[in-house]
MDAnalysis code that builds the backbone (N, CA, C; Angstrom):
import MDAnalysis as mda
import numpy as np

u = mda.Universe.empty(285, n_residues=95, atom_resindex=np.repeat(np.arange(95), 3), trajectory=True)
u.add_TopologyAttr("name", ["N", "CA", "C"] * 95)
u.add_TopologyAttr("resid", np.arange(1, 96))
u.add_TopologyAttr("resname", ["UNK", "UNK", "UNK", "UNK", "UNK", "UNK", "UNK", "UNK", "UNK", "UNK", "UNK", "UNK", "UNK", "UNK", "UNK", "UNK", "UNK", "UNK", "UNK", "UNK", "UNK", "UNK", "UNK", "UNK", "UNK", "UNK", "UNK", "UNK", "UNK", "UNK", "UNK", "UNK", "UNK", "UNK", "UNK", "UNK", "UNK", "UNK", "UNK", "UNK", "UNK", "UNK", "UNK", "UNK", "UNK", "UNK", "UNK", "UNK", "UNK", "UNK", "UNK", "UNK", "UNK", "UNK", "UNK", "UNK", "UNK", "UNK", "UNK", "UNK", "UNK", "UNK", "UNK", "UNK", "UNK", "UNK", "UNK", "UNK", "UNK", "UNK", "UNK", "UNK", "UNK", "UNK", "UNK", "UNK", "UNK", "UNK", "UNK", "UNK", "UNK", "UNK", "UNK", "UNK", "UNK", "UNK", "UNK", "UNK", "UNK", "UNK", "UNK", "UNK", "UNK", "UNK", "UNK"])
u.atoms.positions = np.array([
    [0.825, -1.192, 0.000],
    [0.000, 0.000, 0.000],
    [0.871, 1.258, 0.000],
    [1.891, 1.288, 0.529],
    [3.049, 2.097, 0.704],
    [3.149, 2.675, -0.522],
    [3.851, 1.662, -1.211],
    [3.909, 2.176, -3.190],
    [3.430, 2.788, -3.887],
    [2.255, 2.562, -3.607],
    [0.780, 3.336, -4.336],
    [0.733, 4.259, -3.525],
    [0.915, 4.720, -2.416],
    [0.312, 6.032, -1.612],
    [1.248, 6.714, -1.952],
    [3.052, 6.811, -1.906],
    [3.534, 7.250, -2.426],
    [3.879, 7.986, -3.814],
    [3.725, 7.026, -5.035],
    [3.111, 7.789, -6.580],
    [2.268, 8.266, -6.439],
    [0.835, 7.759, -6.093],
    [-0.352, 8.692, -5.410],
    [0.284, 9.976, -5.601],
    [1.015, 10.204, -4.270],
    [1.214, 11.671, -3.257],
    [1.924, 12.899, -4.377],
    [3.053, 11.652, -4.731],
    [3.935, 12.639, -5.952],
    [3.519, 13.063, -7.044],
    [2.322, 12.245, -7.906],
    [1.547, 12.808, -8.891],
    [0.541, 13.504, -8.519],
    [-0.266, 13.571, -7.551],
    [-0.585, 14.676, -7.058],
    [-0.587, 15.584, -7.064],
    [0.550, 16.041, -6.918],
    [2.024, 17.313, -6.658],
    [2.070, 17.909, -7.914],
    [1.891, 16.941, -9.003],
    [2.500, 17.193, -10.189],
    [4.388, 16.893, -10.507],
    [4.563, 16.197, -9.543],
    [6.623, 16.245, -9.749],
    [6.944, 15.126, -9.768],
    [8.380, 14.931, -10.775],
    [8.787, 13.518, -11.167],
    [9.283, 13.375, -9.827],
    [9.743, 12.317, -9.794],
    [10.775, 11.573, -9.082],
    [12.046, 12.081, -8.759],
    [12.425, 12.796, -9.145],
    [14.053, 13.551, -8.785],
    [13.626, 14.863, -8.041],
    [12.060, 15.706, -8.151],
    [11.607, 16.598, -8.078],
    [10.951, 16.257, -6.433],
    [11.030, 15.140, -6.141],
    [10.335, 13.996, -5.017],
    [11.534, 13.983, -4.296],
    [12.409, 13.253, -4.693],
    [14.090, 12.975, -4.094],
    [14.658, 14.446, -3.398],
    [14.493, 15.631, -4.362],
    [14.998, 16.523, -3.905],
    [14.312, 17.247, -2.541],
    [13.230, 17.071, -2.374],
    [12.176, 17.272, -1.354],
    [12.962, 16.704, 0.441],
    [13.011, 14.939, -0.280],
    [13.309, 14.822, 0.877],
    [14.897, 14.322, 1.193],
    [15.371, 14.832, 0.183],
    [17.253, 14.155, -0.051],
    [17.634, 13.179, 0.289],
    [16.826, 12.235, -0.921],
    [16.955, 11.121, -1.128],
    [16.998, 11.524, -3.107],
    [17.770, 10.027, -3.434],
    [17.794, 9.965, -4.717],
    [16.635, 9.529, -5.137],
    [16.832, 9.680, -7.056],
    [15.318, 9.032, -7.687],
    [15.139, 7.909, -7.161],
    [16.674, 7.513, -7.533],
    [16.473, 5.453, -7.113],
    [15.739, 5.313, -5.867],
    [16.175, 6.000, -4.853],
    [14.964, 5.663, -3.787],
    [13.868, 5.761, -3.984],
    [13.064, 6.886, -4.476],
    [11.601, 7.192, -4.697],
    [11.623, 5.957, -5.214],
    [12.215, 5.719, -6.701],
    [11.437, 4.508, -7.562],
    [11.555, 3.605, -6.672],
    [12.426, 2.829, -5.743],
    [12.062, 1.591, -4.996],
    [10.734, 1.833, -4.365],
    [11.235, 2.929, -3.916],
    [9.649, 2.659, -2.643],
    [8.216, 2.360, -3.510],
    [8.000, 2.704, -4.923],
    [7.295, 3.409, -5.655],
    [6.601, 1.870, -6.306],
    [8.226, 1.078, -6.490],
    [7.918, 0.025, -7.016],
    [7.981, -1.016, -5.726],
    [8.073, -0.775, -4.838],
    [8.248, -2.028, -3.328],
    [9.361, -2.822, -2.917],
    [10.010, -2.313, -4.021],
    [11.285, -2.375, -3.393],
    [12.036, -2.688, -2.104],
    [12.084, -1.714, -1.238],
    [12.428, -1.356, -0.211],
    [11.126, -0.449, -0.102],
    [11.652, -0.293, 2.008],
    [10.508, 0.177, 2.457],
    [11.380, 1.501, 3.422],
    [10.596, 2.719, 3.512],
    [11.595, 3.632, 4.059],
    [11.820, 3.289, 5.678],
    [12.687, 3.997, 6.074],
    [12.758, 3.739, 7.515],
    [11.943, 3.977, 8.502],
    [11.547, 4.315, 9.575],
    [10.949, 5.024, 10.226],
    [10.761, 6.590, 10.510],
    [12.033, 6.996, 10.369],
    [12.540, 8.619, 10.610],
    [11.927, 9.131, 9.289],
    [12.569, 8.217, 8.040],
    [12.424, 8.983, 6.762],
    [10.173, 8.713, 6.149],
    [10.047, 7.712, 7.321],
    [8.021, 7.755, 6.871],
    [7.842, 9.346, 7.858],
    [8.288, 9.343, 8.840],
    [8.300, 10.608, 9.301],
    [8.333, 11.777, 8.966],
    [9.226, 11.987, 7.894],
    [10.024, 12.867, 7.569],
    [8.834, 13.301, 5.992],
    [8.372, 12.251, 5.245],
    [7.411, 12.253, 4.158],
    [6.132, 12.604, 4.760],
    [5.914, 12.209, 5.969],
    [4.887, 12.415, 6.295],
    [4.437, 13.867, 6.901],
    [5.322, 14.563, 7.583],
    [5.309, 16.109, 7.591],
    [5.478, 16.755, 6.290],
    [6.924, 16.858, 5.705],
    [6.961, 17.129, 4.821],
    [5.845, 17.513, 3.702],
    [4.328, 16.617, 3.754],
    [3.609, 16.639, 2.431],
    [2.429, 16.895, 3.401],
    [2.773, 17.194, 4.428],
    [1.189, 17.316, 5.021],
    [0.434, 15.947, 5.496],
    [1.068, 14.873, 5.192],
    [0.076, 13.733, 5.283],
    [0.569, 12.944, 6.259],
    [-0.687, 11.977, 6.858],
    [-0.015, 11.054, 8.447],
    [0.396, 9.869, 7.610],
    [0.901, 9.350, 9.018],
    [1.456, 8.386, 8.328],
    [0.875, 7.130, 8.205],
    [-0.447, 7.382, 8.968],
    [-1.597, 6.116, 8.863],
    [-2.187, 6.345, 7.133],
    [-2.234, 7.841, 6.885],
    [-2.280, 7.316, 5.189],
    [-0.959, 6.782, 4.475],
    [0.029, 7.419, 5.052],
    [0.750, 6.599, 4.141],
    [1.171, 5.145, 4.221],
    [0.619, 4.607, 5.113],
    [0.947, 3.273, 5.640],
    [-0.935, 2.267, 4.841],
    [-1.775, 3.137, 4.563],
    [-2.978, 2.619, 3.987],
    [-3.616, 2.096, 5.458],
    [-3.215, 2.804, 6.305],
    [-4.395, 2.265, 7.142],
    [-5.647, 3.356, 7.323],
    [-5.569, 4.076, 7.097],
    [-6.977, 5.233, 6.582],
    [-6.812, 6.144, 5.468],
    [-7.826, 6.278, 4.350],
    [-7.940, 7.062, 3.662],
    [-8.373, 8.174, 4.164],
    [-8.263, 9.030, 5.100],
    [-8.763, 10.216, 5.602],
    [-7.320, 11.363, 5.675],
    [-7.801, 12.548, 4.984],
    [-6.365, 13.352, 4.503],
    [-6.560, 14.893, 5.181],
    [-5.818, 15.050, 5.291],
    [-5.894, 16.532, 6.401],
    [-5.402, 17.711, 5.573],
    [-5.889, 18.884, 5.837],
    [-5.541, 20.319, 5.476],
    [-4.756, 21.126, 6.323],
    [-3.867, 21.779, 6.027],
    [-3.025, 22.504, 7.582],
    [-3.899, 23.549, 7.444],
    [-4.241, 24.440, 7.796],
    [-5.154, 25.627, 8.243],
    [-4.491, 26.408, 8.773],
    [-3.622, 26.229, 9.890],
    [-2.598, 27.204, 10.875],
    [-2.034, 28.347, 10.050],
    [-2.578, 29.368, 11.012],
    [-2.094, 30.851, 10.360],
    [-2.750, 31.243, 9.549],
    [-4.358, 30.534, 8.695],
    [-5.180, 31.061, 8.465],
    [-6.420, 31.630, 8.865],
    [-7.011, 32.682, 9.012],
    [-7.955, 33.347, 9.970],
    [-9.432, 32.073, 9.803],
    [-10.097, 32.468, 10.363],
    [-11.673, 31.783, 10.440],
    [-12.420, 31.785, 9.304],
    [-12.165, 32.685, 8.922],
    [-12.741, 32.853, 7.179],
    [-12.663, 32.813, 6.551],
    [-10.928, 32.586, 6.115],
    [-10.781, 31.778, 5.830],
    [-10.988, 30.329, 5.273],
    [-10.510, 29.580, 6.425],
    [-11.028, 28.470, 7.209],
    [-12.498, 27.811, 6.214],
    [-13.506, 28.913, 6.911],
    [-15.083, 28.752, 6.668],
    [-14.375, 28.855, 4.910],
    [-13.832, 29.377, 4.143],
    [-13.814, 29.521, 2.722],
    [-13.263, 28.225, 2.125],
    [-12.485, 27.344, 2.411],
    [-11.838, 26.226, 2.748],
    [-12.924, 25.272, 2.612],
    [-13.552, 25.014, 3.625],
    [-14.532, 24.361, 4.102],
    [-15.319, 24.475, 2.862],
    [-16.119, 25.506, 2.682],
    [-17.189, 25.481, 1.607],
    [-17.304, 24.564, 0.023],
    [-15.360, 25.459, -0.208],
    [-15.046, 24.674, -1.065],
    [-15.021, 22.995, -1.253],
    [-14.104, 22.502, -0.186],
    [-14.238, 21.135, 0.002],
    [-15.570, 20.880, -0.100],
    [-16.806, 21.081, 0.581],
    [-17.975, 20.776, 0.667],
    [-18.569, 20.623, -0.797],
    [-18.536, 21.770, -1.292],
    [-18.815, 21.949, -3.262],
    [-18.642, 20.940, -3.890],
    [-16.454, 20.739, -3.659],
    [-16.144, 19.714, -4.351],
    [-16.816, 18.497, -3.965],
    [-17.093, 17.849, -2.663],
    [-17.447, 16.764, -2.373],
    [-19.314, 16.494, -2.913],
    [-19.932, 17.368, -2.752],
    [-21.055, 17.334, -3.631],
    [-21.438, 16.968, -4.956],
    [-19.690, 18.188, -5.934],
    [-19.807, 17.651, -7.388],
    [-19.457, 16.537, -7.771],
    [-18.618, 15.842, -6.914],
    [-18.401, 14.207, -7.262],
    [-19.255, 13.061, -6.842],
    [-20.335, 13.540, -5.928],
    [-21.576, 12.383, -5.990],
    [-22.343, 12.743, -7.169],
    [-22.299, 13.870, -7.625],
    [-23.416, 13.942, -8.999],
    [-22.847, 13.351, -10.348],
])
């Protein structure tokens, strides 16, 4: 599940693999192992991906699909503007 959450995360982003590596200074070859299952990262470095991109590490490990927004340092109204949106989007994809 690792593999897939990882390409997941990086296409996402929009960035190859060296554009990934440089993020967290690691080489391509690493991304592509992890990418392909290769190898599995360490503990420090699931850590380290997992701040880094905003995401826990229970998603990146596939034990919940549930994904978080940082908000901090944005006012309430932000916030509420945030919210709405998500809400929109999540509406236009049941229709």
């Amino acid at each position: 599940m690792f593999s897939e959450r990882i390409k997941y995360l990086r296409e996402s982003l929009g960035i190859n693999q060296v554009e990934f590596g440089h993020k967290l200074n690691v080489s391509k070859q690493c991304i592509s192992n992890w990418e392909n299952n290769n190898i599995q990262p360490s503990i420090d470095m699931l850590i380290k991906i997992a701040t880094t991109f905003s995401v826990s590490a229970d998603f990146l490990l596939g034990l919940n699909d549930q994904q978080t927004v940082d908000v901090s340092g944005l006012s309430t109204n932000q916030v509420l503007h945030i919210q709405a949106l998500i809400n929109d989007l999540k509406e236009s994809a049941k229709a």
